[in-house]
C-alpha positions as CSV (number, residue, x, y, z in Angstrom):
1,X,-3.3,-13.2,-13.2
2,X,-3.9,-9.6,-11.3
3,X,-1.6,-11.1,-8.4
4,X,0.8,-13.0,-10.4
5,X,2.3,-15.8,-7.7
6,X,0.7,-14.0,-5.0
7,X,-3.3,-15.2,-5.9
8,X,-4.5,-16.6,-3.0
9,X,-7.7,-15.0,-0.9
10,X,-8.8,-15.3,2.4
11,X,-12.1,-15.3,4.0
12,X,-12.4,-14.7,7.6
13,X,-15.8,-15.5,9.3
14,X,-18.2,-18.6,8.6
15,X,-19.9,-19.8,5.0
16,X,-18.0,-18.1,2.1
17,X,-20.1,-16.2,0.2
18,X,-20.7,-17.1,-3.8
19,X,-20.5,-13.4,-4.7
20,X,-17.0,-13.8,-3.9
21,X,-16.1,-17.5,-5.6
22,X,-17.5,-15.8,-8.5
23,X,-15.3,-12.8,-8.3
24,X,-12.1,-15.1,-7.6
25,X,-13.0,-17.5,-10.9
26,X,-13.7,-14.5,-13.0
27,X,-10.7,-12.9,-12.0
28,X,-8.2,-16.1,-12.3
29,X,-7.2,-16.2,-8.6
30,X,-6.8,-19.3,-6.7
31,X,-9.9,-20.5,-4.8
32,X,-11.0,-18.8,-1.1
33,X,-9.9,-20.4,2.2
34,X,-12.2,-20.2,5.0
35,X,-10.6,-19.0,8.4
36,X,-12.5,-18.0,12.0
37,X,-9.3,-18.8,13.8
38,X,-6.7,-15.8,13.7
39,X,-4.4,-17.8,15.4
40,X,-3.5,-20.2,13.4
41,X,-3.6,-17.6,9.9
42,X,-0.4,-16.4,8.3
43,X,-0.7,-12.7,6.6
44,X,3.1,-13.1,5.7
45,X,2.2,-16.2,3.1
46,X,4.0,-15.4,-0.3
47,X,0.4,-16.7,-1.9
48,X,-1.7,-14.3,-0.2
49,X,-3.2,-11.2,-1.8
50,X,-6.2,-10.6,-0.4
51,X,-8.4,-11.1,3.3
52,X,-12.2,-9.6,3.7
53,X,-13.4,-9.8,7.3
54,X,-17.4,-10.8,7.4
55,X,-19.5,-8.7,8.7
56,X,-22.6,-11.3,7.7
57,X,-24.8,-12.5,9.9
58,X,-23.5,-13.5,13.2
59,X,-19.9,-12.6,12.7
60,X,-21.1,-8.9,13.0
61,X,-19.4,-9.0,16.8
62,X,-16.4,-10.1,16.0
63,X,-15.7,-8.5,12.6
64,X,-14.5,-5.0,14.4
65,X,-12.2,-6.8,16.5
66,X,-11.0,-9.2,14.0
67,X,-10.2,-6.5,11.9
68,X,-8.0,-4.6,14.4
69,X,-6.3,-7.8,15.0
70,X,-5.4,-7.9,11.6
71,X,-4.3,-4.3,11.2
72,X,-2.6,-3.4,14.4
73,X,-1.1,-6.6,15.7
74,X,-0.5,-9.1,12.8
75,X,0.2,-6.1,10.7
76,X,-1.7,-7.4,7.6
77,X,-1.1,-4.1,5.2
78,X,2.5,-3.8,5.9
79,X,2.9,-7.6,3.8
80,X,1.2,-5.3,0.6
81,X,-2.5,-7.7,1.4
82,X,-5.7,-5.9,0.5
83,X,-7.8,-6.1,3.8
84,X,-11.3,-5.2,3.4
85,X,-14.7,-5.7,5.3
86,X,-18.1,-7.1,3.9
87,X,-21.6,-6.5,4.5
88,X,-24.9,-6.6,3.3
89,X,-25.5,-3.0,4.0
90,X,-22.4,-1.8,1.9
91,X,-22.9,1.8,4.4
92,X,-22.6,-0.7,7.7
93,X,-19.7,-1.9,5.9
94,X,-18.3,1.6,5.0
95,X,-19.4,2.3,9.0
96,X,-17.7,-0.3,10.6
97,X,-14.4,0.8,8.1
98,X,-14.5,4.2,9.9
99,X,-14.7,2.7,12.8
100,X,-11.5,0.9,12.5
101,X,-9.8,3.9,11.0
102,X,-10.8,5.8,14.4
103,X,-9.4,2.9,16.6
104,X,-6.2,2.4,14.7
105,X,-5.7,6.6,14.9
106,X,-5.2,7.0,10.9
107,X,-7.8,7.5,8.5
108,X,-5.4,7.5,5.6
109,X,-5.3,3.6,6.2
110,X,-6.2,1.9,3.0
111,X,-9.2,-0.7,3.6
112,X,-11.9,-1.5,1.7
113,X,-15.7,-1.5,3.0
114,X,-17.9,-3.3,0.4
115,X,-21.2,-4.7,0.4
116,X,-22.1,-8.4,-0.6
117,X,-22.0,-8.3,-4.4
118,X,-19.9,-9.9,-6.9
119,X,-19.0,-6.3,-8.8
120,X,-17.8,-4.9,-5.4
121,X,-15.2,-7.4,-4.5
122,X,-14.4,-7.7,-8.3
123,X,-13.4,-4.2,-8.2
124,X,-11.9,-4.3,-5.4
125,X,-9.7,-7.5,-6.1
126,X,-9.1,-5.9,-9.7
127,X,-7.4,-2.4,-8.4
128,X,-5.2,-3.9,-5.6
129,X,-1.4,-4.1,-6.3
130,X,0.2,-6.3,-3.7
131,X,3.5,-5.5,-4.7
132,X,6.2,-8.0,-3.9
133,X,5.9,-10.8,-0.8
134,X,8.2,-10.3,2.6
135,X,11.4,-12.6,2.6
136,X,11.2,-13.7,6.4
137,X,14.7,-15.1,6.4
138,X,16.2,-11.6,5.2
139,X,18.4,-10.1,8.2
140,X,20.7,-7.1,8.4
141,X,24.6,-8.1,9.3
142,X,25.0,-9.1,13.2
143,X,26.2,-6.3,15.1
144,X,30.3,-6.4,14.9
145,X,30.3,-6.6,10.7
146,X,31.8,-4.1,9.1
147,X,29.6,-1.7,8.2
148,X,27.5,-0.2,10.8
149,X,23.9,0.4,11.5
150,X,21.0,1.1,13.4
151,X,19.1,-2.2,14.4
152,X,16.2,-0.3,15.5
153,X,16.1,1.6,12.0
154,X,15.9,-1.7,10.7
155,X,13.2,-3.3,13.0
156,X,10.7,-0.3,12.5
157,X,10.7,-0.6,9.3
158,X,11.5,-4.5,9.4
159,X,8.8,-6.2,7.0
160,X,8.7,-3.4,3.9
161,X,12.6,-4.2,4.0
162,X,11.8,-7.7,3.8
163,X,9.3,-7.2,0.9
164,X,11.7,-4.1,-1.1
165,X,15.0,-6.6,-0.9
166,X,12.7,-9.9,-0.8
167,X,14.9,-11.8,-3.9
168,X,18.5,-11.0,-1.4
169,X,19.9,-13.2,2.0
170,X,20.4,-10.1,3.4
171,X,21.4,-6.7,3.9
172,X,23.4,-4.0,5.5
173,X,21.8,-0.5,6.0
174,X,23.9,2.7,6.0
175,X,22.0,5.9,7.2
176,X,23.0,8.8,4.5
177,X,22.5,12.7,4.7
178,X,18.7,13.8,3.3
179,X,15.4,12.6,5.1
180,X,15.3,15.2,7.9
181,X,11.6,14.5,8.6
182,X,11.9,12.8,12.0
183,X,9.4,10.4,9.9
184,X,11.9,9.9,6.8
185,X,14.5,7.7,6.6
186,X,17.3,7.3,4.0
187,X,20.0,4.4,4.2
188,X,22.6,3.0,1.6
189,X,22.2,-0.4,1.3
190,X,24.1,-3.2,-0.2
191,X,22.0,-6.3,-0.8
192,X,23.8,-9.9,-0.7
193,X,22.7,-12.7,-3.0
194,X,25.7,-14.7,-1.0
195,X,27.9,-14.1,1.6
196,X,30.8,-12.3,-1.5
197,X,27.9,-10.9,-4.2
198,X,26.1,-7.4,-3.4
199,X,24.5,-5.2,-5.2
200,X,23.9,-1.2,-3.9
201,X,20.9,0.6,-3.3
202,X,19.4,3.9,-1.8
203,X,16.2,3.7,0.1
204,X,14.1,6.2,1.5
205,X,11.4,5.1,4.2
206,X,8.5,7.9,4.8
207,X,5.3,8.2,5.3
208,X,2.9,6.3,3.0
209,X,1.5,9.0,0.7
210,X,4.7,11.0,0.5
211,X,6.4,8.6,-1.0
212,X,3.4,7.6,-3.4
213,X,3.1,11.6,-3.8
214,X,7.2,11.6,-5.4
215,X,6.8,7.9,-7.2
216,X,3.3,10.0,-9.3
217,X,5.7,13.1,-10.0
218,X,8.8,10.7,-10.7
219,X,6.7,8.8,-13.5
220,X,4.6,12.1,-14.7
221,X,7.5,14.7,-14.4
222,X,10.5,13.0,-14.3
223,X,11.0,9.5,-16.3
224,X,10.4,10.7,-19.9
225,X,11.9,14.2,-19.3
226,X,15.1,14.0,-17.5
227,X,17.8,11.9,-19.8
228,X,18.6,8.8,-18.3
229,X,22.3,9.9,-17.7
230,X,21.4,12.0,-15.9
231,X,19.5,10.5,-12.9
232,X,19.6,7.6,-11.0
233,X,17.2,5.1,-12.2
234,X,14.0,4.4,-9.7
235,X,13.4,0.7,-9.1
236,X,10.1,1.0,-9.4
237,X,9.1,-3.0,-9.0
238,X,11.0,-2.3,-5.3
239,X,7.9,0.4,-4.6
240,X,6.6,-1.0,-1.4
241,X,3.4,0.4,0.6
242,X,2.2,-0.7,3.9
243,X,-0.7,0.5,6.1
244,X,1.2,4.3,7.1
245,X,4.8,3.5,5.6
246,X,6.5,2.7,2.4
247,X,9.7,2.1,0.9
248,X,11.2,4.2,-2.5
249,X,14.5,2.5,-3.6
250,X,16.8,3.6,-6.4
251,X,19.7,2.2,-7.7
252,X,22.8,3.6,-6.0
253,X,24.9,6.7,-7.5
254,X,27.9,4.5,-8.1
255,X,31.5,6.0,-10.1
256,X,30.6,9.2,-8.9
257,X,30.8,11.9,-6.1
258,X,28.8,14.0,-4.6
259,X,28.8,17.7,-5.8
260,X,30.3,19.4,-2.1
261,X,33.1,16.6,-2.4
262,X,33.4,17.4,-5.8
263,X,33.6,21.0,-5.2
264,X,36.2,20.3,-2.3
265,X,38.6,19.3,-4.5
266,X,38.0,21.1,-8.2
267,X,39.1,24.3,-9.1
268,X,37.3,24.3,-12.6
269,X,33.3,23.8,-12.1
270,X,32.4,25.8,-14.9
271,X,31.4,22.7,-17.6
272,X,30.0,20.7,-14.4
273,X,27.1,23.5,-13.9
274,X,26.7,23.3,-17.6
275,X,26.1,20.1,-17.7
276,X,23.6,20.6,-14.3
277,X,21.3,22.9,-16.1
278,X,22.3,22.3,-20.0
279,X,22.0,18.6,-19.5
280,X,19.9,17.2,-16.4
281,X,17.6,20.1,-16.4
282,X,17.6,21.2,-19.9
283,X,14.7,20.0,-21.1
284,X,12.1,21.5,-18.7
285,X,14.6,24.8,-18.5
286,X,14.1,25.3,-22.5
287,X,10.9,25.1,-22.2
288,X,10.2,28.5,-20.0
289,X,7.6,30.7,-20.4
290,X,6.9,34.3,-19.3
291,X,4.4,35.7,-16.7
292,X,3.9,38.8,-14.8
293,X,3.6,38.6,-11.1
294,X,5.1,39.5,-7.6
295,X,7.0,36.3,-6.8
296,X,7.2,37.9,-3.2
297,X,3.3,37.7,-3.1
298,X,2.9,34.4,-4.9
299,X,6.0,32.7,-2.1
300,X,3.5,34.1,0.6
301,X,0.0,32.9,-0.5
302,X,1.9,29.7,-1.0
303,X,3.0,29.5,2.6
304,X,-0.1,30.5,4.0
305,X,-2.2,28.0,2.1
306,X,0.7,25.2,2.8
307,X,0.3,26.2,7.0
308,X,-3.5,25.5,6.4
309,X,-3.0,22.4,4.3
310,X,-0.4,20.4,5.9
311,X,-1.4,16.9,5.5
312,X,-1.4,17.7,1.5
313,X,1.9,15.5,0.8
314,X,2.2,18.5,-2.3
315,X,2.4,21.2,-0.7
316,X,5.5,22.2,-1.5
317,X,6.0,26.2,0.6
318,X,9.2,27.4,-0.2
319,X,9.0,30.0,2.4
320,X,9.0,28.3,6.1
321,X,6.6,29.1,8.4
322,X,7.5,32.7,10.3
323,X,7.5,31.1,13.8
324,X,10.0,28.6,12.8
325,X,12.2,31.9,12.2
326,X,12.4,33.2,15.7
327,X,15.6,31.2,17.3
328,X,17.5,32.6,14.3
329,X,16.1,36.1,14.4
330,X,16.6,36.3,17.9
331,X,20.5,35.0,17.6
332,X,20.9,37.7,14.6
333,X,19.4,40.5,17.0
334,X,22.3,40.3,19.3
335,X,24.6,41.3,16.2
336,X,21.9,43.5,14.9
337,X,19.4,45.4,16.7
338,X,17.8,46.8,14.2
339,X,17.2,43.7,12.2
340,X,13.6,43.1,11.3
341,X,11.6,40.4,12.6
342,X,9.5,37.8,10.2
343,X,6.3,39.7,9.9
344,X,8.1,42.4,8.7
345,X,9.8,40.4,6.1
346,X,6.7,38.6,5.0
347,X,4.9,42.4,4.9
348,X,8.3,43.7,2.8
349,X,8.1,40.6,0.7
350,X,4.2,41.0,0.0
351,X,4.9,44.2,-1.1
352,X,7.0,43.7,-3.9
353,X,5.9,44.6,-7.7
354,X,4.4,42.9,-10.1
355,X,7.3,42.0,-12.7
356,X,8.1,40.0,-15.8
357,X,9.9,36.5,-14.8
358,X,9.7,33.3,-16.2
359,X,8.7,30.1,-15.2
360,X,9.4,26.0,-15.8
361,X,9.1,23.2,-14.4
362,X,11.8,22.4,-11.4
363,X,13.5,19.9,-9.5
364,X,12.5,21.7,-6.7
365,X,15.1,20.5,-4.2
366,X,18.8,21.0,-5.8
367,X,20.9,21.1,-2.8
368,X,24.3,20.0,-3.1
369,X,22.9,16.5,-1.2
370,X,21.3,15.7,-4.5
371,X,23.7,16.5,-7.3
372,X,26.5,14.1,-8.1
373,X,29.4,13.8,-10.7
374,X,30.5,11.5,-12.3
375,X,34.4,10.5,-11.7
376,X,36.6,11.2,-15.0
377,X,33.6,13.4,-16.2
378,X,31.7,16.4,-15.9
379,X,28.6,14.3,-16.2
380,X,26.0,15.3,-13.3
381,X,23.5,13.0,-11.7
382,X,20.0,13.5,-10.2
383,X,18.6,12.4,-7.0
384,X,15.3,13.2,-4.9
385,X,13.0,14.1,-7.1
386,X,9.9,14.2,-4.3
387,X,9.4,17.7,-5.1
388,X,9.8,17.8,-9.2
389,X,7.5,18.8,-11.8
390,X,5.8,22.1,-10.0
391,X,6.6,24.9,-12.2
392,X,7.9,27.5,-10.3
393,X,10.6,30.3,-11.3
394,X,13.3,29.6,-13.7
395,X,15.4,31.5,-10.7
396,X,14.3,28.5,-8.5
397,X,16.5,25.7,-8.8
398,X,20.4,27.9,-9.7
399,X,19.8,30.3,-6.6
400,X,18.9,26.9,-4.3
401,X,22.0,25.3,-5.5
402,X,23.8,28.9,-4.7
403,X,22.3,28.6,-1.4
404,X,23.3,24.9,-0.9
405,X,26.5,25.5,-1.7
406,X,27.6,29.0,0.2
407,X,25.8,27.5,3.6
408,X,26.4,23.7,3.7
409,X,29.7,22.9,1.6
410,X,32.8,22.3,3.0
411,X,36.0,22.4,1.9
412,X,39.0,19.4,1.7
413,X,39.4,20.3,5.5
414,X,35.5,20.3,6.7
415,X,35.5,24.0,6.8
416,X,32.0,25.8,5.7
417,X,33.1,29.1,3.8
418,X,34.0,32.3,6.1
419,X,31.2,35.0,7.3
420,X,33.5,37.6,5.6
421,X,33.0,36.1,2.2
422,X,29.1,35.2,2.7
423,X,28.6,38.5,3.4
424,X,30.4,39.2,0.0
425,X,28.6,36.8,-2.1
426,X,25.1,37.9,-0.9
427,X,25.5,41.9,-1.2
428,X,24.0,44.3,-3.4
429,X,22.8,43.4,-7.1
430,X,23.3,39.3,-7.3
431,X,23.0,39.2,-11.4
432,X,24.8,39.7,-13.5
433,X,27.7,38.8,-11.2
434,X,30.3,41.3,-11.7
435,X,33.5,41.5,-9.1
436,X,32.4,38.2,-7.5
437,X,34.9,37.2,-4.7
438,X,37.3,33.9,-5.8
439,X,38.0,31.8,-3.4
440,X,37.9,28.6,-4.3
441,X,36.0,26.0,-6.3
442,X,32.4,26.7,-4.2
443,X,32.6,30.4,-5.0
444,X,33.6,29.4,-8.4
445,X,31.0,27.4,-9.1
446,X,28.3,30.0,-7.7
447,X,29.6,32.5,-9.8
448,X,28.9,30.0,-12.7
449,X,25.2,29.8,-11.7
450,X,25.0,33.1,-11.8
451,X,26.0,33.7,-14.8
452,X,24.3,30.8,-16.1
453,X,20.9,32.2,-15.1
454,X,21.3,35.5,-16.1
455,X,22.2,34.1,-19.5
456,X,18.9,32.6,-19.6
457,X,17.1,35.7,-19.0
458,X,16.7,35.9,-15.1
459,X,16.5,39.2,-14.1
460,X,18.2,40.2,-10.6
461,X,15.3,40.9,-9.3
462,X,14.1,37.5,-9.7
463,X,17.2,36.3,-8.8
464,X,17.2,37.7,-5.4
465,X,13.8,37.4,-4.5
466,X,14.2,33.6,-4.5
467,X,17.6,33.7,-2.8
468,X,16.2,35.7,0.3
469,X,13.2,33.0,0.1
470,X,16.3,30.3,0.0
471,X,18.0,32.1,3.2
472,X,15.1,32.1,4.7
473,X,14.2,28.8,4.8
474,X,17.5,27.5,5.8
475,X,17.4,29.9,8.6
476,X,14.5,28.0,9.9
477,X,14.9,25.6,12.5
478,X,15.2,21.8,11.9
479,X,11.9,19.6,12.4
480,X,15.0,16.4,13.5
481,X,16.8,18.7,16.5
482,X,18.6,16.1,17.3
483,X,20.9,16.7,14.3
484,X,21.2,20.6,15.4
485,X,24.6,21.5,16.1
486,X,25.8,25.3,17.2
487,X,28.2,25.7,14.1
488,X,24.4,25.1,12.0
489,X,22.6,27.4,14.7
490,X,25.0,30.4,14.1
491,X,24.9,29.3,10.6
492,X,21.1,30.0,10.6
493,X,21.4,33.5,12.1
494,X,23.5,34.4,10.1
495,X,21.6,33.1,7.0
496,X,18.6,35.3,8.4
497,X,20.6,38.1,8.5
498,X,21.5,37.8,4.7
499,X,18.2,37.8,3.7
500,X,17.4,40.8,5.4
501,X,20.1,42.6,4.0
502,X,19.2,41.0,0.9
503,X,15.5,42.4,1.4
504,X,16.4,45.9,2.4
505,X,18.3,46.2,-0.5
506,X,15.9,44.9,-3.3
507,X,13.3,47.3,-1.3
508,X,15.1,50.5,-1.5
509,X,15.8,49.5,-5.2
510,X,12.1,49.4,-6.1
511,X,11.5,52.6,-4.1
512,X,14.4,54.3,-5.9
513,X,13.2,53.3,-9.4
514,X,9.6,54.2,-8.4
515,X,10.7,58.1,-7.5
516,X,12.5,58.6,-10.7
């Protein structure tokens, strides 16, 4: 059957129409219930898979307001129910859809708007995935348990929790770093079967087609190409959509640690970064191939065409957008008064030559947030793959994680590594990295990237063209200020200031090469 246990369709106006009997029987779903009174109608039944609102006959009046019922306040799509409207005219029916869309205030809502035929609601019926049911007897903890959580986390979000976790008692949600959209949410949660048996989980709660945007690339780009080992695996029967929202959950990252703790306490990274870009990223990385371009140009173009798209849940702009810049330059003008403001960067930047560099496909985010190692091993681990599979410079994904490291990591005793020694790392030629300061295991393992990347052929030209675009969009400020702190706003500034330095240099480099 298409909806397995969940085959049971609704009809909500007067005489059921035989278009649609026909398209049930053909189909193998149960037969349609009649129902005029909202009231007394369930849209959380495990059985249900389907409800059309009539727009036949005399039920035209009610069907707008029967369908906003449905949508808004009985929250029909958030229990994975296909919800569509029929009339005759299949364009009054398409009509009346946008005028639901309009009321409810999203037109990304998915509802159907089919005329009176047996192929329409066949179709309809046969491409609808209603994903699993909502457990209404699954509750988080009481407050007072041991782990904590927020309750309203859980009640916003309340019903694709219920549908994601649907065959556990209940659960206990624990917010984790990542998911800085003020729409994005990421929790570890462990899932009881009793009161003594759990099992863990990471869930990430977003918007709708963001998360149906990283579940595509994670089956096109990811499954088949990155070694099991190697990542954590994506549930994907635990895939929930509703009507704006939807739940991604993977199984949890467990015997491991993250990279930054890692780093915290190893002296010896080397085989660790290896196994990063030998092993988890070795596939798309050996499969590079050369172009000839300005990657300053490209980065820009990109931003531009990301400002003007930014509903596209793809666009992926590595360069932030220049007003976001101005708390940071304005901070790292007080130190430096000569330091150039973001439209002369993005001028500099659009400037630079055309050169050879090669491309792959990336992970696209490799911040030390999404790396893990394995304990007793140098085994690394893959999360967050929402912006995987582009292919982008192979300079993209090592001088990210250099990034990540040299601005966010902290050491055994929650200290972020000294100005003095930023200011070191990120000065003159990046690659090959000769006379690299040693400090201690974060320095130690960016110096391993580095000479990773120039062993695979990255000039430093590459190399620091996507580390200034790095800089730069950590500089920028945070969409979730809430989260800001003044340790992360100097941190910015100073960031800004790197890549200007950064810039200047590679700059005067060209122009010196271009005179001789």
């Amino acid at each position: 059957m298409i909806g397995g246990d969940r085959n049971r369709v609704v009809w909500v106006g007067r005489q059921i129409p035989e278009e649609l009997q026909e398209a049930v029987k053909v189909l193998g779903l149960s037969d349609v219930d009649a129902v005029r009174n909202l009231e007394r109608f369930d849209v959380s039944a495990a059985d249900l898979f389907a409800v059309f609102v009539s727009a036949v006959g005399n039920d035209v009046d009610k069907a707008l307001g029967r369908l906003l019922r449905l949508l808004r306040t009985m929250h029909v799509l958030d229990y994975g129910v296909l919800l569509g409207t029929v009339s005759p005219d299949s364009a009054k029916a398409i009509t009346l859809r946008r005028l639901l869309l309009d009321k409810f205030g999203n037109d990304r809502v998915e509802i159907a708007g089919l005329g009176l035929t047996r192929d329409d609601f066949a179709s309809a019926l046969r491409s609808h995935q209603a994903g699993p049911p909502a457990n209404p007897n699954l509750r988080p903890p009481l407050p007072g348990h041991d782990q904590d959580y927020d309750l309203h986390d859980y009640e916003s979000d309340a019903i694709l929790l219920q549908r994601a976790f649907s065959g556990f008692t209940n659960i206990t949600l624990i917010p984790e770093e990542g998911g800085h959209s003020k729409d994005c949410k990421v929790w570890r949660i462990y899932a009881y079967r009793d009161k003594d048996t759990y099992e863990p989980f990471v869930a990430k709660a977003a918007k709708r087609m963001d998360l149906q945007a990283e579940f595509e690339t994670y089956c096109d780009f990811v499954r088949d190409f990155v070694p099991f080992p190697f990542r954590a695996p994506l549930l994907e029967a635990r895939f929930v959509k509703g009507a704006t929202r939807a739940i991604l959950v993977s199984a949890f990252v467990g015997r491991s640690q993250r990279l930054d703790k890692y780093l915290a306490a190893s002296s010896s990274p080397e085989l660790v970064m290896v196994s990063l870009f030998d092993g988890a990223l070795g596939r798309w990385r050996r499969e590079a191939t050369s172009e000839h371009s300005s990657l300053g140009h490209i980065y820009i173009e990109q931003q531009k065409a990301a400002k003007s798209n930014a509903t596209d849940a793809r666009a992926n702009s590595l360069l932030p957008d220049p007003e976001g810049l101005t708390a940071a330059f304005e901070k790292g003008r007080k130190v430096d008064n000569l330091l150039p403001a973001p439209p002369q960067l993005w001028d500099q930047l659009d400037k630079l030559p055309r050169k050879e560099h090669f491309s792959c496909r990336v992970h696209g985010d490799l911040n030390v947030r999404n790396v893990f190692v394995r304990w007793n091993s140098i085994d690394t681990i893959l999360i967050d793959f929402s912006r995987s599979g582009i292919r982008e410079s192979l300079a993209r994904d090592p001088s990210k994680l250099d990034t990540s490291i040299s601005l966010t990591a902290r050491n055994s005793k929650g200290k972020l590594l000294p100005v003095k020694i930023l200011r070191r790392l990120y000065r003159g030629r990046l690659l090959p990295p000769r006379n690299l300061v040693t400090f201690d295991g974060r320095t130690d393992a960016i110096c391993q990237i580095r000479r990773h990347a120039a062993g695979e052929g990255v000039s430093s030209d590459e190399y620091e063209t996507l580390t200034i675009c790095h800089l730069l969009r950590f500089a920028c400020e945070p969409v979730n200020k809430e989260r800001d702190t003044v340790e992360m706003q100097n941190r910015r500034a100073l960031s800004y200031r790197l890549a200007c330095g950064l810039l200047r240099n590679l700059s005067e480099y060209y122009h010196e090469i271009h005179l001789s």
